[in-house]
C-alpha positions as a Markdown table, in Angstrom:
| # | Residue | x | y | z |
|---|---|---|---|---|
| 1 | Unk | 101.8 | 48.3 | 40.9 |
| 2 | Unk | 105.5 | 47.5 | 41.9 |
| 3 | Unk | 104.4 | 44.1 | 43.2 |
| 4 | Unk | 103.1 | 43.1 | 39.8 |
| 5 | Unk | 105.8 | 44.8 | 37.8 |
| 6 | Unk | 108.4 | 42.8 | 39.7 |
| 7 | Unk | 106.4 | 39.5 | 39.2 |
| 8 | Unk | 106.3 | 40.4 | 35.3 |
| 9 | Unk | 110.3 | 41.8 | 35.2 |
| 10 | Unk | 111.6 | 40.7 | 37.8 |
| 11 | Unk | 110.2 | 37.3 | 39.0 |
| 12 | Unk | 113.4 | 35.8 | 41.1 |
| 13 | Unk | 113.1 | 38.9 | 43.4 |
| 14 | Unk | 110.4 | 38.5 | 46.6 |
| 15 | Unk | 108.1 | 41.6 | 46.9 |
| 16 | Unk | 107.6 | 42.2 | 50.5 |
| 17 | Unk | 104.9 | 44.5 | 51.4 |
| 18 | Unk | 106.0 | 47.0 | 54.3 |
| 19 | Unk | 102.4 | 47.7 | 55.9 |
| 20 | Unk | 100.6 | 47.5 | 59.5 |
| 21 | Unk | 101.6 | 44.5 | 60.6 |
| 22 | Unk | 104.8 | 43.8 | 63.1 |
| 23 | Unk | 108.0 | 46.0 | 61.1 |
| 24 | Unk | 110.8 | 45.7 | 63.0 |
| 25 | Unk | 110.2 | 42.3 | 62.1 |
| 26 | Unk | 109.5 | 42.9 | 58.7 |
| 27 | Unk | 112.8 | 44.3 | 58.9 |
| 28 | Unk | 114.6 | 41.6 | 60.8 |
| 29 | Unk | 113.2 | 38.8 | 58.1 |
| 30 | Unk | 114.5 | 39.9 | 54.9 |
| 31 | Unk | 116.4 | 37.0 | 52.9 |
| 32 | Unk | 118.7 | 38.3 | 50.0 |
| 33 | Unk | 116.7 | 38.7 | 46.8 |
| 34 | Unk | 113.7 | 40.2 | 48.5 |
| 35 | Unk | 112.9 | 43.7 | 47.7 |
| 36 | Unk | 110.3 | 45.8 | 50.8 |
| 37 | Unk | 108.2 | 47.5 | 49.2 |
| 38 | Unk | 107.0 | 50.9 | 50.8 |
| 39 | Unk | 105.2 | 53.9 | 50.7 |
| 40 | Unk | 105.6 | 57.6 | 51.3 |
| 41 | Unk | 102.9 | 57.9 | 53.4 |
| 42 | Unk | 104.3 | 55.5 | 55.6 |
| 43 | Unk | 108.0 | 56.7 | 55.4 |
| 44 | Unk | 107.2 | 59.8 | 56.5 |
| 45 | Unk | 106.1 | 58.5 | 59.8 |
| 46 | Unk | 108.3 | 58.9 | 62.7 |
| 47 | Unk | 108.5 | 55.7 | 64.0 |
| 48 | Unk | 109.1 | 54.6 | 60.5 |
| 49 | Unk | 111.6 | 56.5 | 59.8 |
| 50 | Unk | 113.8 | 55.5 | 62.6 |
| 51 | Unk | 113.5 | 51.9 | 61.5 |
| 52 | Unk | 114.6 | 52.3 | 58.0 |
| 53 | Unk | 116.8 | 55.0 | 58.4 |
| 54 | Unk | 118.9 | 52.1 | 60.9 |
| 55 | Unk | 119.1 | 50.1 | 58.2 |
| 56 | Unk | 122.2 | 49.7 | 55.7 |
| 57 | Unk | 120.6 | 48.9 | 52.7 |
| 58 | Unk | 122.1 | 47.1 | 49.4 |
| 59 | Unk | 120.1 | 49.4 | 47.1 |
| 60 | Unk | 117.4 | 52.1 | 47.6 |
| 61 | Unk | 115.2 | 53.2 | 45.0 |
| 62 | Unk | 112.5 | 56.2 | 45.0 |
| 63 | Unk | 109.9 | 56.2 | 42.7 |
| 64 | Unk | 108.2 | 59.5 | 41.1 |
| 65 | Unk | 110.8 | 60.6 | 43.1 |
| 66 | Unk | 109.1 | 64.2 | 43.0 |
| 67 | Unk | 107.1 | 63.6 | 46.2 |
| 68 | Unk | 110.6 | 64.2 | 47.9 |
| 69 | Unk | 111.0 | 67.3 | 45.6 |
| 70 | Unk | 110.7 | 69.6 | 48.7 |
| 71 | Unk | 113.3 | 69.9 | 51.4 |
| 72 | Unk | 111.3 | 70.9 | 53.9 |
| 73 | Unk | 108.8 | 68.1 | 54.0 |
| 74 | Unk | 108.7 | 65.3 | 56.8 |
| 75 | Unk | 108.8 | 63.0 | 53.5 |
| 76 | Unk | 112.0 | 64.1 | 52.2 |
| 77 | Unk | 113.7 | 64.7 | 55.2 |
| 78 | Unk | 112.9 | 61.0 | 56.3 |
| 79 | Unk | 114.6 | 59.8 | 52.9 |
| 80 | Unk | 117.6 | 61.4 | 53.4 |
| 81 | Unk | 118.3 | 59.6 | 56.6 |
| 82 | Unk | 117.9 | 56.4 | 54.1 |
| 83 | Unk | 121.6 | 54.4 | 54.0 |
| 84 | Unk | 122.5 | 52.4 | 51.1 |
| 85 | Unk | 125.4 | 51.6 | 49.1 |
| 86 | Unk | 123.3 | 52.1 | 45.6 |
| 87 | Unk | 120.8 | 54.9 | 44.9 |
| 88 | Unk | 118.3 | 55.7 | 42.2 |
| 89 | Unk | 115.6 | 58.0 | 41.9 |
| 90 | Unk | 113.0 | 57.5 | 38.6 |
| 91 | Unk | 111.0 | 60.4 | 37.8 |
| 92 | Unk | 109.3 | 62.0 | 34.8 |
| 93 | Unk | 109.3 | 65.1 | 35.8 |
| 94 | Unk | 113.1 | 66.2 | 37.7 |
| 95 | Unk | 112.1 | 69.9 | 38.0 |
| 96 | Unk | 108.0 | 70.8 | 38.5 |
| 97 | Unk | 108.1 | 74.4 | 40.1 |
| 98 | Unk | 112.0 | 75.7 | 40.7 |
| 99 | Unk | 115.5 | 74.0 | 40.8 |
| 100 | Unk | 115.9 | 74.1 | 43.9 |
| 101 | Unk | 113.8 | 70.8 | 43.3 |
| 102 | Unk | 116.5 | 69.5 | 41.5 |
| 103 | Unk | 119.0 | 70.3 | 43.9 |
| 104 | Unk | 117.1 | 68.3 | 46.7 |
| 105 | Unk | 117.0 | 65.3 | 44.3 |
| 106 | Unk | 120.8 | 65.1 | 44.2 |
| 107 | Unk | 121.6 | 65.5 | 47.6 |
| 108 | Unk | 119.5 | 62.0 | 47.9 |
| 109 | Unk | 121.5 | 60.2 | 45.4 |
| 110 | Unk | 124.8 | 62.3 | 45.7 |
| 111 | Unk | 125.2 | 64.8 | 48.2 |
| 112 | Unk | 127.5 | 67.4 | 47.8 |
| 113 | Unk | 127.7 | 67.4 | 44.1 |
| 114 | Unk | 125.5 | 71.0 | 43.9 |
| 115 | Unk | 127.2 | 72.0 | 46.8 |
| 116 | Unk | 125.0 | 73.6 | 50.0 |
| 117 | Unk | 121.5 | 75.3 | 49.3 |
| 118 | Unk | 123.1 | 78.9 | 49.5 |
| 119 | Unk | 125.6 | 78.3 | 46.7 |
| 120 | Unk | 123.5 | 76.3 | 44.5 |
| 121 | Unk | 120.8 | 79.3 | 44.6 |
| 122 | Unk | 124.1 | 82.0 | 44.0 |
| 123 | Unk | 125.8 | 79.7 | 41.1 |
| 124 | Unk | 122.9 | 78.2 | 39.5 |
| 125 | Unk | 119.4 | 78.7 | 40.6 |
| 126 | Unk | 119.3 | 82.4 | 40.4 |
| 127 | Unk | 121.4 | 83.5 | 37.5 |
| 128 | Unk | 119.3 | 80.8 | 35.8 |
| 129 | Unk | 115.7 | 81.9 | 36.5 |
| 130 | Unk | 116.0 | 84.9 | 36.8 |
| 131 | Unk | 118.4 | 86.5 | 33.9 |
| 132 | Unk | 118.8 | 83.1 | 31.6 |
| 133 | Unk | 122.0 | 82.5 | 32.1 |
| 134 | Unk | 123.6 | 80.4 | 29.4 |
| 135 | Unk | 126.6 | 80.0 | 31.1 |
| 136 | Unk | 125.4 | 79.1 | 34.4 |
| 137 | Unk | 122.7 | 76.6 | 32.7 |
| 138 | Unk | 125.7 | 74.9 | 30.3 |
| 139 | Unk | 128.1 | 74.5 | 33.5 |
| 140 | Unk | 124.9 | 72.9 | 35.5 |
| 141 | Unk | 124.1 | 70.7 | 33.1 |
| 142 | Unk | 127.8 | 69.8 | 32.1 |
| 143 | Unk | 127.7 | 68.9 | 36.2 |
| 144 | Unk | 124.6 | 66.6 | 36.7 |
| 145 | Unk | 124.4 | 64.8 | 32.9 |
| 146 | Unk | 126.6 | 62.3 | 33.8 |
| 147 | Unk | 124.3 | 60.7 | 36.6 |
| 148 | Unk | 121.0 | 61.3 | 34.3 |
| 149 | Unk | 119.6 | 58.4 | 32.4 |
| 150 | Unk | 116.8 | 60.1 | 30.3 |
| 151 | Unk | 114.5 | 58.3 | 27.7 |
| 152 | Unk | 111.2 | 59.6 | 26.4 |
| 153 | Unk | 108.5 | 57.8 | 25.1 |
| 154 | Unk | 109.5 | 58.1 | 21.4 |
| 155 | Unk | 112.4 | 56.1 | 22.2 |
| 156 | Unk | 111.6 | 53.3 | 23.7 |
| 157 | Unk | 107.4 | 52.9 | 22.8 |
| 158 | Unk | 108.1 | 53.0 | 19.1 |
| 159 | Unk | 104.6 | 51.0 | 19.4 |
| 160 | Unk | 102.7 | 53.7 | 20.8 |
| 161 | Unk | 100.1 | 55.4 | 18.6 |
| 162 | Unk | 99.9 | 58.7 | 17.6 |
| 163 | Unk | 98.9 | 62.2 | 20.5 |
| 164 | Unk | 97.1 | 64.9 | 19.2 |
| 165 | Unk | 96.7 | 68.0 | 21.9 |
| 166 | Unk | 94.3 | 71.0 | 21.3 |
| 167 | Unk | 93.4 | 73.5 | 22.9 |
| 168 | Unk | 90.3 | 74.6 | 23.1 |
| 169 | Unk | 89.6 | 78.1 | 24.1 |
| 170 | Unk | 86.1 | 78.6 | 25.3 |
| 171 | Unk | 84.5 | 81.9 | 25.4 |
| 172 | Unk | 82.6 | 83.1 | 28.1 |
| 173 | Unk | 79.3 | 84.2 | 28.4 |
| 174 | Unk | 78.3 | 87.7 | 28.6 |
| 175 | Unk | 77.1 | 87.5 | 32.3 |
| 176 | Unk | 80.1 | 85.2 | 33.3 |
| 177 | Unk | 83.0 | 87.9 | 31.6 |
| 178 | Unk | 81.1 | 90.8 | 33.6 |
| 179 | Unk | 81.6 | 88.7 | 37.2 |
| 180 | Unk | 85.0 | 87.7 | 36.1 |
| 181 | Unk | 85.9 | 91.3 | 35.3 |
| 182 | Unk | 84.5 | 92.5 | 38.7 |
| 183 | Unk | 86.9 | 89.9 | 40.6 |
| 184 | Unk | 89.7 | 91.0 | 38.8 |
| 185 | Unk | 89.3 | 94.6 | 39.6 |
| 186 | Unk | 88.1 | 94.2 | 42.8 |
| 187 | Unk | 91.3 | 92.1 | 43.4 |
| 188 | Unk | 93.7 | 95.0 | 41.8 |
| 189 | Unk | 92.0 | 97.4 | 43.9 |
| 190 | Unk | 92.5 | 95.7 | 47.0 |
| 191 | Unk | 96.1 | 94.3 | 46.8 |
| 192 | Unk | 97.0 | 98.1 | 46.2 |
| 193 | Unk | 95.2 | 99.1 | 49.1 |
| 194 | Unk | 97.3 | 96.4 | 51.2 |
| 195 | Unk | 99.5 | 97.3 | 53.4 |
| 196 | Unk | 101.1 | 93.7 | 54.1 |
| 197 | Unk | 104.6 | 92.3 | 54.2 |
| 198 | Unk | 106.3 | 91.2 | 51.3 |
| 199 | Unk | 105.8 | 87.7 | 52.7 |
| 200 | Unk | 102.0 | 88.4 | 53.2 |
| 201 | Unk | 101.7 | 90.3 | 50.0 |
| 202 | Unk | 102.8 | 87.3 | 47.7 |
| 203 | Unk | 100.7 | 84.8 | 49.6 |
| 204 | Unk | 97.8 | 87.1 | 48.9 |
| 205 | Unk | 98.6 | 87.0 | 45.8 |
| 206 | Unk | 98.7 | 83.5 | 45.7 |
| 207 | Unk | 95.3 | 83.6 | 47.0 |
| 208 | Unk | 93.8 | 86.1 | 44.4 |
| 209 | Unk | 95.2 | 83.8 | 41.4 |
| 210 | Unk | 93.6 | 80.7 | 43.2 |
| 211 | Unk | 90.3 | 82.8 | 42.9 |
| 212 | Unk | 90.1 | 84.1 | 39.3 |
| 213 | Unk | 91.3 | 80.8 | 38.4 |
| 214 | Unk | 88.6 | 78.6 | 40.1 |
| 215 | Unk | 86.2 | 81.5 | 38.8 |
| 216 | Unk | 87.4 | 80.6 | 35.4 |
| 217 | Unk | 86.3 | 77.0 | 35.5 |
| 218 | Unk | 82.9 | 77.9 | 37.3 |
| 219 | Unk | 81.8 | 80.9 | 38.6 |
| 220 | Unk | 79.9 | 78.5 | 41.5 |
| 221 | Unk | 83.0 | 77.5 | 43.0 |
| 222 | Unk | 83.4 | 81.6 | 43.9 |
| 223 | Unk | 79.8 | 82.3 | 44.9 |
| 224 | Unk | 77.7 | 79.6 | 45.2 |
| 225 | Unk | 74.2 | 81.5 | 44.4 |
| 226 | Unk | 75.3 | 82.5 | 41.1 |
| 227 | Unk | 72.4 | 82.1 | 38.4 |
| 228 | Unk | 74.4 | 81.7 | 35.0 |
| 229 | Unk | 75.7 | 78.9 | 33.3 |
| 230 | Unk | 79.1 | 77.8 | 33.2 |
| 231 | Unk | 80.4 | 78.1 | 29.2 |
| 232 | Unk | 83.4 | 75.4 | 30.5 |
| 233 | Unk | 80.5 | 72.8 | 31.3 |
| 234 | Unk | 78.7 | 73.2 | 28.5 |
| 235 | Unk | 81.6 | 72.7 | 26.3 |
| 236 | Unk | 82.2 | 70.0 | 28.1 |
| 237 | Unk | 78.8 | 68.5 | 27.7 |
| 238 | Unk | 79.4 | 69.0 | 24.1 |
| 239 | Unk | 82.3 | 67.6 | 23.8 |
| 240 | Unk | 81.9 | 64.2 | 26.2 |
| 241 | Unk | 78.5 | 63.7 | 24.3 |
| 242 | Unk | 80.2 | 63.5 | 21.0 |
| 243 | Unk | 82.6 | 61.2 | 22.5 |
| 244 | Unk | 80.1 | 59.0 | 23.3 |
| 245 | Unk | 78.3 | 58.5 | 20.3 |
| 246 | Unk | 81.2 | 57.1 | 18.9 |
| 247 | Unk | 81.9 | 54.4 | 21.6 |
| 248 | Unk | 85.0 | 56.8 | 23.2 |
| 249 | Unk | 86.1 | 56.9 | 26.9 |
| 250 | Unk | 87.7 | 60.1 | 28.7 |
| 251 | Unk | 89.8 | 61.1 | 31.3 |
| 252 | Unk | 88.6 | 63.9 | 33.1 |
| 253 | Unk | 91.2 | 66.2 | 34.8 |
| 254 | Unk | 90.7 | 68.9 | 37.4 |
| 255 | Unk | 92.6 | 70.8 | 40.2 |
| 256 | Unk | 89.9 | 71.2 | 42.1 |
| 257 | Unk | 88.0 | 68.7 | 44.0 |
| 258 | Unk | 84.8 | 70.4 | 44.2 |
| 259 | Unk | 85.1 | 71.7 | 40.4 |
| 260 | Unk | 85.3 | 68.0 | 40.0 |
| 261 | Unk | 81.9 | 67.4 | 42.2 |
| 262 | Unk | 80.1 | 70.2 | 39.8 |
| 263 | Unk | 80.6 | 67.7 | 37.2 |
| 264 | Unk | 79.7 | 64.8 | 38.8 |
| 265 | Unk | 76.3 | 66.7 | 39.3 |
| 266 | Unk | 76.4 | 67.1 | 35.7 |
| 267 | Unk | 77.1 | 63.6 | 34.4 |
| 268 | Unk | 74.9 | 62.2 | 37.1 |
| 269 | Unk | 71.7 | 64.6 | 35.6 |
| 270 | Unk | 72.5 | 63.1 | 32.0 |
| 271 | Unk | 73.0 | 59.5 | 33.0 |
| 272 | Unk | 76.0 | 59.1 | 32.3 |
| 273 | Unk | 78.1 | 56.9 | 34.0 |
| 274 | Unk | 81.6 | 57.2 | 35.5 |
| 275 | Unk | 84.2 | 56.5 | 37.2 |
| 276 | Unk | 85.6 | 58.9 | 40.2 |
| 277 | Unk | 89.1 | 59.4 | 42.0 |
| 278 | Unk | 90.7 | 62.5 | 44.1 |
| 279 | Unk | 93.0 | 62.4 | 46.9 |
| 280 | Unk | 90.4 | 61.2 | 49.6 |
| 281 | Unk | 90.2 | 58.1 | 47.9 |
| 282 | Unk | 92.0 | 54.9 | 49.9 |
| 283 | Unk | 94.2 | 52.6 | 48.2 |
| 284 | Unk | 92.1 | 49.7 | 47.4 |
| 285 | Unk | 89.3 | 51.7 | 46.6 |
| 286 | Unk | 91.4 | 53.7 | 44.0 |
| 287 | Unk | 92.3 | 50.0 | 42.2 |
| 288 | Unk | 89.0 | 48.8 | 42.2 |
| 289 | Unk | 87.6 | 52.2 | 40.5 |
| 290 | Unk | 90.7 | 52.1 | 38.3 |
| 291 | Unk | 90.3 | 47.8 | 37.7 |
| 292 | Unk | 86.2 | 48.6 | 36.9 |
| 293 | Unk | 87.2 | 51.6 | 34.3 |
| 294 | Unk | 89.8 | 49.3 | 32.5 |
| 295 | Unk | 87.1 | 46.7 | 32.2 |
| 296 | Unk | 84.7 | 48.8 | 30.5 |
| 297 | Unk | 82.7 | 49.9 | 33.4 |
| 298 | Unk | 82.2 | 53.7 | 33.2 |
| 299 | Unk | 82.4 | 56.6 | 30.0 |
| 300 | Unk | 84.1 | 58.7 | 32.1 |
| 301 | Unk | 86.9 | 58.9 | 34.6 |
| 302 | Unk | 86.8 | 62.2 | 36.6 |
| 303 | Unk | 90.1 | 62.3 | 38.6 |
| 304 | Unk | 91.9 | 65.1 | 40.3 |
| 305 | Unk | 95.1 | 66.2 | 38.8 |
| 306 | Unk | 97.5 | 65.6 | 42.0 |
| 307 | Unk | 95.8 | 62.1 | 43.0 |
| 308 | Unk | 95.4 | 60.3 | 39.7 |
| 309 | Unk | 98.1 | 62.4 | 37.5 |
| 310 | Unk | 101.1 | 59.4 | 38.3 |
| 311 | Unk | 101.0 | 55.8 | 38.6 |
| 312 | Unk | 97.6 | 55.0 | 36.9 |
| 313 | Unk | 97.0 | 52.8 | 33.6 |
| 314 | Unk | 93.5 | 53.7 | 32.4 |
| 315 | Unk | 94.6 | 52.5 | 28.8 |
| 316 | Unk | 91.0 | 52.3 | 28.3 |
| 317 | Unk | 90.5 | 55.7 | 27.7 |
| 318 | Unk | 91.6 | 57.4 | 24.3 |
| 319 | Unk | 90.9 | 60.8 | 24.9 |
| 320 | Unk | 91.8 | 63.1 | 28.1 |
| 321 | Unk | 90.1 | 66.3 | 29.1 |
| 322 | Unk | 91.9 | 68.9 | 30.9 |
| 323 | Unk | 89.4 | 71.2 | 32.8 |
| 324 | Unk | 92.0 | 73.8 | 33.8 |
| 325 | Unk | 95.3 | 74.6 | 32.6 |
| 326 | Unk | 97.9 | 73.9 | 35.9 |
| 327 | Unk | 101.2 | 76.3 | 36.0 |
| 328 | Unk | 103.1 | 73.3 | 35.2 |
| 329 | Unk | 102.8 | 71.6 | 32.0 |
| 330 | Unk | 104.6 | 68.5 | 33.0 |
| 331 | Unk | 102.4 | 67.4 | 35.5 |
| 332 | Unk | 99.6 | 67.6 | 33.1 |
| 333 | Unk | 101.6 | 65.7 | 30.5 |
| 334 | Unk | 102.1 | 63.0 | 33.4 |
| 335 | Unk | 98.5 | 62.8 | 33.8 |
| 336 | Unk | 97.8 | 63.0 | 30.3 |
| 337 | Unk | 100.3 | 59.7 | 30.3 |
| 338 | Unk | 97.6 | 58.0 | 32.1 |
| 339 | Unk | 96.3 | 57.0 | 28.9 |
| 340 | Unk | 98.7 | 57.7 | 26.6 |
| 341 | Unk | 101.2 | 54.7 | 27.4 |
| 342 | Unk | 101.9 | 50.9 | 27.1 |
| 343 | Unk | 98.9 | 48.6 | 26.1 |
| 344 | Unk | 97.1 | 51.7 | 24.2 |
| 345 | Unk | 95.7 | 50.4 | 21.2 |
| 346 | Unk | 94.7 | 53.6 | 20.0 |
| 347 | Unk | 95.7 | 57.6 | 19.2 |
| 348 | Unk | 95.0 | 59.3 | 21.9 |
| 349 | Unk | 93.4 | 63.0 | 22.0 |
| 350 | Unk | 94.0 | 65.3 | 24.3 |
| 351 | Unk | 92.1 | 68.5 | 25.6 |
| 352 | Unk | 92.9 | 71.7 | 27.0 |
| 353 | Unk | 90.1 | 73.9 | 28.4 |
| 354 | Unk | 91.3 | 77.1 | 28.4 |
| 355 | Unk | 88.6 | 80.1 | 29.1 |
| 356 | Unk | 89.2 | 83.1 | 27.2 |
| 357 | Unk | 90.9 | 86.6 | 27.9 |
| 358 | Unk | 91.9 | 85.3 | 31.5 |
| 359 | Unk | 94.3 | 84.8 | 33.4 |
| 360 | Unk | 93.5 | 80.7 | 31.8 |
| 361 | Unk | 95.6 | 82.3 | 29.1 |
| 362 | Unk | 98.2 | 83.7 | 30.5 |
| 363 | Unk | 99.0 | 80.4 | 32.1 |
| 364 | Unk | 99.3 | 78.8 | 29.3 |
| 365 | Unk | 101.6 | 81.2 | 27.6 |
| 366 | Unk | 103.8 | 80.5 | 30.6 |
| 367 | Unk | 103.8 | 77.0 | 29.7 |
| 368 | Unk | 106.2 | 77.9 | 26.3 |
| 369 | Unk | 108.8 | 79.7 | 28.1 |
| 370 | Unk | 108.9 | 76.7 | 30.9 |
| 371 | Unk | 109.4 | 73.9 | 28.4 |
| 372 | Unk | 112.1 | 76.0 | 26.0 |
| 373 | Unk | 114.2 | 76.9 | 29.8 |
| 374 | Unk | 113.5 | 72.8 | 30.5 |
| 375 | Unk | 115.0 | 71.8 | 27.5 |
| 376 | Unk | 117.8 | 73.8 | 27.0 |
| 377 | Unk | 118.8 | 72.0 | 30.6 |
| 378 | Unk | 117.6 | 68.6 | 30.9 |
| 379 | Unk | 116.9 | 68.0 | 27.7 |
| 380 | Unk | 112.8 | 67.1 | 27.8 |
| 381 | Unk | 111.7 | 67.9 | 31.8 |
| 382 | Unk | 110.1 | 70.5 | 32.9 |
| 383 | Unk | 110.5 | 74.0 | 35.1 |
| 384 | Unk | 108.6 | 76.5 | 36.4 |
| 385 | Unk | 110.9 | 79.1 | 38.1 |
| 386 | Unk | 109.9 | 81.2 | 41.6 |
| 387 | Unk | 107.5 | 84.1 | 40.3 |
| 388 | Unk | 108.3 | 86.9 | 42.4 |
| 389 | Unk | 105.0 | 88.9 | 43.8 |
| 390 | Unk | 105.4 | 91.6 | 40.6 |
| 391 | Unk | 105.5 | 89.4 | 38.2 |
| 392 | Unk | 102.1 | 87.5 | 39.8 |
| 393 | Unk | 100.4 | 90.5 | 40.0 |
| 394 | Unk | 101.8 | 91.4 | 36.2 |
| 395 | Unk | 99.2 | 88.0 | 35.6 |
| 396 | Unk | 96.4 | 89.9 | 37.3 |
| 397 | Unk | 96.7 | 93.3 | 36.3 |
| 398 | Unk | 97.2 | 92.9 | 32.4 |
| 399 | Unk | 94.3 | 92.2 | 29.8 |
């Protein structure tokens, strides 16, 4: 995608691919006006590291600069032994899950500004998340708006067509409320009987949430043998079929991989063809699926949400369906972006699949307080801050 960007933008720069091939001398062979090109994947590997990292380079630029969100990762810690005189970082989404995120990001591109981990988390970070500090969120902001260039779609796609969102709350049947109910309790019961750290107790938590919310898209992905019907996939057979009889194509959005296979099985029963994409999926194999969509080959697009929810034009789709609500709305905004961008000809609907009287719900009320907290500090991005163990378990145990 950068390589053709830069040919269309950009055309006196070289691209130069940083792949396999011989890198130190790669490395050794760049003229002026020639930009290397590489990936994350590769960055984060040792050897590759050391050879960039012994570089002093004009300018460095990270792309959905989010990937090095996390300090703890291989992939950021590689990019901050980057050296250049010139630094940016692009990203649509600044904050996804805590600011501690956001912290990470500016000790990339200025280190020391936010000051060390420890005093970010006792100036900013915790008086923010956890008692809405106004004070605390005006000084932060006051401290990083001078090195943020922010510009939504509004202003600078005046072009684009209209986004609708809805969300469509489907309702359970009878037999699929009774084993949801059963998990629940059955969770309850035994995180009270657990007698774990309160390091294991959140991660068990964690892993309770993970359940009830994969039960909510279909009770198979919990228990296999399972007889019933899924409500969520018959909605969704309503709604795709109603898309097709009026010459529509949809993106199809899940978290889960094997959710995602359920409705493969589905389409695949009903002839209807598609399109498919999750992080398994190699590079040139995810263009030609992507190339074949855009060409008209395929009704649907079934992608997951973390391998297809940045850096994809599928402007051949007008509507998107969510199949499950993510704790973070931004991301699903980024994947909703897929087809919701430059070259769209036409409005673009949006769905939300949100089972009823779950913990589907609950999520999504979380989504409000996220963007209001998001706005109020960067003005349009988003952020989910920590949930400590009570507050998870708050999600679980009220109905």
């Amino acid at each position: 995608n950068w390589v053709s960007e830069m040919q269309r933008f950009a055309p006196t720069l070289k691209p130069v691919q940083f792949g396999s091939s011989d890198r130190a001398k790669v490395i050794n062979e760049l003229k002026p006006f020639e930009m290397m090109i590489c990936s994350y994947g590769l960055l984060q590997q040792e050897e590759v590291s050391k050879l960039l990292a012994s570089v002093e380079w004009q300018t460095i630029v990270l792309d959905e600069a989010q990937f090095i969100k996390n300090f703890a990762t291989k992939r950021s810690q590689a990019a901050m032994k980057l050296q250049g005189k010139f630094k940016l970082i692009t990203t649509g989404t600044p904050i996804e899950n805590h600011l501690g995120e956001l912290w990470n990001l500016f000790r990339f591109i200025n280190p020391g500004l936010l000051g060390s981990l420890e005093s970010f988390n006792k100036r900013f970070a915790n008086p923010i998340e956890r008692v809405q500090d106004k004070h605390a969120r005006h000084a932060l902001k006051k401290l990083i708006q001078p090195f943020i260039l922010r510009r939504t779609k509004s202003q600078v796609l005046e072009e684009l067509p209209p986004r609708t969102e809805i969300i469509m709350r489907v309702e359970l049947g009878l037999e699929e409320i009774a084993f949801y109910e059963a998990l629940r309790r059955d969770t309850i019961d035994k995180l009270n009987d657990s007698e774990a750290t309160a390091g294991q107790k959140h991660l068990q938590v964690l892993a309770a949430l993970m359940k009830l919310r994969r039960c909510c898209c279909n009770a198979h992905l919990v228990k296999p043998d399972v007889k019933f019907a899924s409500a969520k996939l018959h909605v969704f057979g309503e709604i795709v079929n109603e898309l097709m009889s009026n010459n529509h194509k949809a993106l199809v959005f899940s978290q889960f991989v094997d959710h995602l296979q359920i409705i493969k099985g589905f389409l695949d029963d009903r002839e209807i063809s598609y399109q498919y994409l999750d992080g398994s999926s190699p590079a040139k194999e995810r263009k030609k699926r992507v190339n074949a969509f855009q060409a008209g080959k395929g009704d649907v697009f079934l992608i997951s949400l973390k391998a297809g929810g940045t850096g994809l034009n599928l402007t051949a789709a007008d509507y998107v369906i969510h199949m499950d609500p993510w704790w973070n709305p931004a991301v699903e905004d980024q994947a909703s972006d897929r087809a919701h961008r430059l070259g769209q000809q036409r409005p673009v609907t949006i769905y939300r699949l949100v089972a009823k009287d779950t913990i589907e719900e609950k999520i999504v009320e979380l989504h409000h307080h996220k963007r209001d907290l998001a706005d109020s500090l960067l003005e349009g991005s988003d952020m989910s801050g920590k949930m400590s163990t009570d507050e998870l378990l708050k999600l679980i145990s009220s109905h």
